[in-house]
C-alpha positions in Angstrom: 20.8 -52.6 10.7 23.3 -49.9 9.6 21.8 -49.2 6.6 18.2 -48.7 8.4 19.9 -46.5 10.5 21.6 -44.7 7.8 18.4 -44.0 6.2 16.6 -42.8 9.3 19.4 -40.1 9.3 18.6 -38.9 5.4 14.9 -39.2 6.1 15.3 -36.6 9.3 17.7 -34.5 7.9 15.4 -33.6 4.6 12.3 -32.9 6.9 14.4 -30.4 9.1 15.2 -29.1 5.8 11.9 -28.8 4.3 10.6 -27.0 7.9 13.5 -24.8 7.2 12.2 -22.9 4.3 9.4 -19.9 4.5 5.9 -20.9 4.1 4.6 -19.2 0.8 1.4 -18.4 2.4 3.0 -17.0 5.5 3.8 -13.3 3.5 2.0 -10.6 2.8 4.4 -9.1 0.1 3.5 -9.4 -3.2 6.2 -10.3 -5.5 7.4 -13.6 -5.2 9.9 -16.2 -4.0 12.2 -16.5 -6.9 10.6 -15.2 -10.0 6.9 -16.9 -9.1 4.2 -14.2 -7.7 4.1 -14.4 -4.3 0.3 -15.4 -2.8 -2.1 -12.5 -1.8 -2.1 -10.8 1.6 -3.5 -13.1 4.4 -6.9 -12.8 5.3 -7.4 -10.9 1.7 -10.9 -12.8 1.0 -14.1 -11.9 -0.8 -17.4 -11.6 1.1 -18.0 -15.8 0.2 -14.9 -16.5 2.5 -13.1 -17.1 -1.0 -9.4 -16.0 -1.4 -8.7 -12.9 -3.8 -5.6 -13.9 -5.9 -2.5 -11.9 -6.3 -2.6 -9.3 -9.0 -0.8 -9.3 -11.6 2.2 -6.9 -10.5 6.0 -7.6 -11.1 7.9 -10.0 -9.3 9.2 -8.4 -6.6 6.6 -5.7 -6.0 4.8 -4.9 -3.3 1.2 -4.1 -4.0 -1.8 -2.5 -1.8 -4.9 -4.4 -2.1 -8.4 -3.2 -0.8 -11.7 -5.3 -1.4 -14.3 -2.9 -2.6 -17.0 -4.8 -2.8 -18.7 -8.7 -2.1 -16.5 -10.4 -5.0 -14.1 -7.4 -6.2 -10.8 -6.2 -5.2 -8.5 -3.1 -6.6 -4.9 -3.2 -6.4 -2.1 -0.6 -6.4 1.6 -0.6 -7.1 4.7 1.6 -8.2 5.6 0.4 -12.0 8.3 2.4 -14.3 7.9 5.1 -11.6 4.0 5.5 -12.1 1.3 4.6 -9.9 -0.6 1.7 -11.7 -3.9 -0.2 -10.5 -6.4 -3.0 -11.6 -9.1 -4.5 -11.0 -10.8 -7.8 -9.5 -14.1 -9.4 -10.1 -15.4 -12.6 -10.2 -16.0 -14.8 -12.3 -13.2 -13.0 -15.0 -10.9 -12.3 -12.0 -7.9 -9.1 -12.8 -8.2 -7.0 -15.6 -5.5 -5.1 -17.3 -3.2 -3.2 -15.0 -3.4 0.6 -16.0 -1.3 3.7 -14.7 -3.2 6.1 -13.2 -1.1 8.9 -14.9 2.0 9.5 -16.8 3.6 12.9 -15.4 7.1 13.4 -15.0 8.2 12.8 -11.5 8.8 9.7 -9.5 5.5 8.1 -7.4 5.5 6.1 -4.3 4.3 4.9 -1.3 1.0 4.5 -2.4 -2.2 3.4 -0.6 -5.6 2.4 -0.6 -9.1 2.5 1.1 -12.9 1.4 0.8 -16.1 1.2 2.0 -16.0 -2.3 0.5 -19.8 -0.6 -1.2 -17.7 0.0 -4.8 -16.2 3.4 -3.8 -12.4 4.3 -3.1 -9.6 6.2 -2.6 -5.7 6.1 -3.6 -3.2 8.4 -2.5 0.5 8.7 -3.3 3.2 10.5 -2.5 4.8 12.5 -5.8 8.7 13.6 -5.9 10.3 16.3 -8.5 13.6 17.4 -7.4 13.8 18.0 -3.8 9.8 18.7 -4.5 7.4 16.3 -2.3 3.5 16.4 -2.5 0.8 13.6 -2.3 -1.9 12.9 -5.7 -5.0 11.4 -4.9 -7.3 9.8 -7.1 -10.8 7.9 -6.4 -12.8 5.3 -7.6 -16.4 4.5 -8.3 -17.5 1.3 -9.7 -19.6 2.7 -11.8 -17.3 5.5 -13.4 -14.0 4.0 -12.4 -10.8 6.6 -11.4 -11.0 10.3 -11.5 -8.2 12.1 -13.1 -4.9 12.2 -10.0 -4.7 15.8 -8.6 -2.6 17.3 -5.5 -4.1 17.0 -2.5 -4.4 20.9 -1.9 -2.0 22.1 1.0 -0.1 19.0 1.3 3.5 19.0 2.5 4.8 15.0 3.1 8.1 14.8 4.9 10.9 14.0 2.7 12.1 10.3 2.6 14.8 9.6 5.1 17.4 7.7 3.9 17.7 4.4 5.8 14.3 4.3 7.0 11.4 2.0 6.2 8.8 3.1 3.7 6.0 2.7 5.6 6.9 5.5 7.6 6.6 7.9 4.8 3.6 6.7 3.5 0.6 8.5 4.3 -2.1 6.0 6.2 -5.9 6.5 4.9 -9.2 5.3 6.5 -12.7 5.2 4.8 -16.5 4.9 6.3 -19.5 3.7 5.5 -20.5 6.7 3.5 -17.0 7.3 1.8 -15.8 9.7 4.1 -11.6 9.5 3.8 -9.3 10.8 6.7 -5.2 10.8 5.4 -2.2 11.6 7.6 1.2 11.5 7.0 4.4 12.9 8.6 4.6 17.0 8.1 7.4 18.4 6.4 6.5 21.4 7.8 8.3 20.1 11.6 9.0 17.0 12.6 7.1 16.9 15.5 4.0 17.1 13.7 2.0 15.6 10.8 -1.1 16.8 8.8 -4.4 15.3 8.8 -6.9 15.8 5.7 -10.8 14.8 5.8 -12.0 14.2 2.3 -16.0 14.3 2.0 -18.1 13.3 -1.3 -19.6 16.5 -3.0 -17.0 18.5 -1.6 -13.1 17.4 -1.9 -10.6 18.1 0.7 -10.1 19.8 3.8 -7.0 22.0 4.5 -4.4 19.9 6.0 -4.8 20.7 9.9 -0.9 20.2 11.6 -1.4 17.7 14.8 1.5 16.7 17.4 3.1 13.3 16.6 2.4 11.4 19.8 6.3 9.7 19.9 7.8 13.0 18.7 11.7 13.2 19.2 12.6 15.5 22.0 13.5 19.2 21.0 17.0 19.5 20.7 18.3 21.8 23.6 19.1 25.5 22.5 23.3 26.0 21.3 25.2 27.5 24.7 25.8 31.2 24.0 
């Protein structure tokens, strides 16, 4: 009886340890546990209800993932200080990971959006120095990524130390028709941030400076 009861105690203490540890398919980082990829981004699926792998970015990256079309995918991440994306289509599934450009400068932060009809956009935020500005590039599946450019008249708030990159990064939206709206935080004042509307046949808007909604409270003017 004592060495039932013994055993009953091993048994339960191994399953509380095994509910202990993280679920692999409960994150949606893409990098890894250890130095195995981590699985795609929850609810990441092609138009079949099939999951779209992970791509094939470095442990311990995070990559941005977009599906552009029924059974494709692109994928973006910061490599070697470089923007570098890829590719996903079924039956081969990713191709080779290629930097969109090799300027001097460090890239981050950046992001993706579709139409989910083959067409899409990346942008990125671009640091020289104590120089910020956002690159853009886009993508057609038939023609694949236009040469990065600035995004005319941008001014992105330099990085805070201490804060979380996803407040830097600039947030995109696409339509139906490929129609892109960006924001992201102004370095202009930082109660406000700039909006940019990109249209196909004609490139970008001026960035138009809008209130932040939770904007900080003006500091009160020094006592004379």
């Amino acid at each position: 009886m004592r060495s039932a009861a013994t055993l009953l105690v091993v048994a339960g203490l191994a399953l509380a340890g095994c509910r202990d540890r993280p679920a692999p398919g409960n994150t949606a980082v893409l990098g890894g546990y250890g130095h195995q990829p981590a699985p795609t981004a929850p609810g990441l699926t092609d138009a079949h209800g099939q999951a779209i792998p992970p791509p094939p970015a470095p442990a311990g990256t995070t990559a941005q993932l977009v599906r552009s079309g029924d059974e494709t995918a692109l994928a973006a991440w910061v490599q070697d200080g470089h923007v570098v994306a890829c590719a996903f289509a079924r039956p081969g599934g990713w191709g080779e990971a290629r930097a969109l450009e090799d300027i001097y400068g460090q890239a981050s932060d950046p992001q993706l959006a579709s139409n989910g009809r083959g067409v899409a956009m990346a942008v990125w935020r671009h640091t020289v120095g104590t120089i910020e500005s956002l690159r853009f590039s886009r993508f057609d599946a038939a023609s694949g990524w236009t040469a990065p450019d600035v995004l005319p008249g941008a001014l992105p708030r330099p990085h805070v130390e201490g804060a979380a990159r996803d407040d830097d990064a600039p947030r995109l939206a696409m339509d139906a028709q490929g129609n892109v709206t960006a924001r992201w935080t102004s370095g202009f004042a930082p109660t406000e941030e700039q909006v940019a509307r990109y249209t196909p046949g004609q490139g970008w808007s001026p960035p138009l400076s809008e209130p932040v909604a939770s904007a900080p409270p003006a500091a009160p003017a020094a006592a004379r």
